[in-house]
C-alpha positions in Angstrom: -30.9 55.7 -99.9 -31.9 57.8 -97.1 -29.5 60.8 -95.9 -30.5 60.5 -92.2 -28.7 57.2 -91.9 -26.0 59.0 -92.7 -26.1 61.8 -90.4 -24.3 62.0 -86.8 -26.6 63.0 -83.7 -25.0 66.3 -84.2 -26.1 66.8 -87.9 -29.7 65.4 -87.1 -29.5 68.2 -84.3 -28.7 71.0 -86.9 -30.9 69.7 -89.6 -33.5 70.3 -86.8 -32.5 73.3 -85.6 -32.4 75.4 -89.3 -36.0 73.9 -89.3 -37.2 75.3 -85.7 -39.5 78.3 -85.6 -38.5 81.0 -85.1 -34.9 80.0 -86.1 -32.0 79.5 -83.2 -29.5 82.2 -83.5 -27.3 79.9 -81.7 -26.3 77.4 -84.8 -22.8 78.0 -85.7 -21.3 78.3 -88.7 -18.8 74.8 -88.6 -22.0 73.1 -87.1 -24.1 73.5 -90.7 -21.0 73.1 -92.8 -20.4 69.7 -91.0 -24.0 69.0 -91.9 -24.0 70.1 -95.8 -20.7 68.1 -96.0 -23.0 65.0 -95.7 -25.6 66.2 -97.6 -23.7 67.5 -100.6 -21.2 66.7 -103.7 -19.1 70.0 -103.0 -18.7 72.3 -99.9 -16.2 75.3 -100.7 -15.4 77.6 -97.5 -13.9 81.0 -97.5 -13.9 83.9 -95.1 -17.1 85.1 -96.2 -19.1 82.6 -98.4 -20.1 78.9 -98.1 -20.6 77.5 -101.7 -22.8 74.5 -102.0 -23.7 72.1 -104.9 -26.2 69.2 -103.5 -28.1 66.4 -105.8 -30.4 64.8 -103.7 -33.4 62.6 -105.4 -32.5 64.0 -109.0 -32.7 67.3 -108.0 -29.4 69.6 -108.1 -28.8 72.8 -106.5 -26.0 75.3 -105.8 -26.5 78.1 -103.4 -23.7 80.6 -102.0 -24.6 81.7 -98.4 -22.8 84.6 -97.3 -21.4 84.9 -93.7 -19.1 88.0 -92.4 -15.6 87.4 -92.1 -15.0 85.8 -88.7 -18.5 85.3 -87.5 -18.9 82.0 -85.7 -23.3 81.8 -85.4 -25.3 82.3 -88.6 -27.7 84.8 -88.5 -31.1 84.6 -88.9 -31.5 85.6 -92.7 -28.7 82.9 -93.7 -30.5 80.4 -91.5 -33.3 81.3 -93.9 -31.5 80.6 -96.7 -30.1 77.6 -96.0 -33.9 76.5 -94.7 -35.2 77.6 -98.7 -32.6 76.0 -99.8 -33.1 72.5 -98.2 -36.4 72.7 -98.7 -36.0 73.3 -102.6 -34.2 70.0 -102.9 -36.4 67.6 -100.7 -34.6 67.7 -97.4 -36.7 68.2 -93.9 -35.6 67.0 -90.8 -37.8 63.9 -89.9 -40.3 64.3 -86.9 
């Protein structure tokens, strides 16, 4: 099964843009939790965490990316994160 059939323009544009170099400060938050919805089993939202549990070619992962309260863009450490953490599971946006 491959993910990107699965994802909207939108998603492929985010998947892409946590992967551009240096990273867009201009991603916002509901943009990459719309994308790890897709990509994951579980996606729990509060004020100031994202909680994330993905199993993606027999891999599985959890991550907690952190976020102040009300901030709509990521910043470019949690960008980071979320790049590591995509990585550490097989996903890459394709060229």
């Amino acid at each position: 099964m491959c993910i990107y059939r699965e994802l909207n323009d939108e998603q492929k544009k985010t998947l892409k843009s946590l992967f551009a170099d240096p990273p867009s400060l201009a991603i916002a938050w509901s943009e990459i939790t719309s994308l790890l919805r897709v990509l994951s089993h579980v996606v729990k939202e509060y004020e100031d965490r994202v909680c994330v549990a993905i199993e993606h070619k027999q891999l599985q992962r959890r991550a907690i990316f952190h976020r102040r309260r009300g901030q709509t863009y990521a910043t470019s450490l949690a960008i980071k994160s979320i790049r590591y953490f995509l990585i550490t599971v097989n996903i890459e946006p394709m060229d």
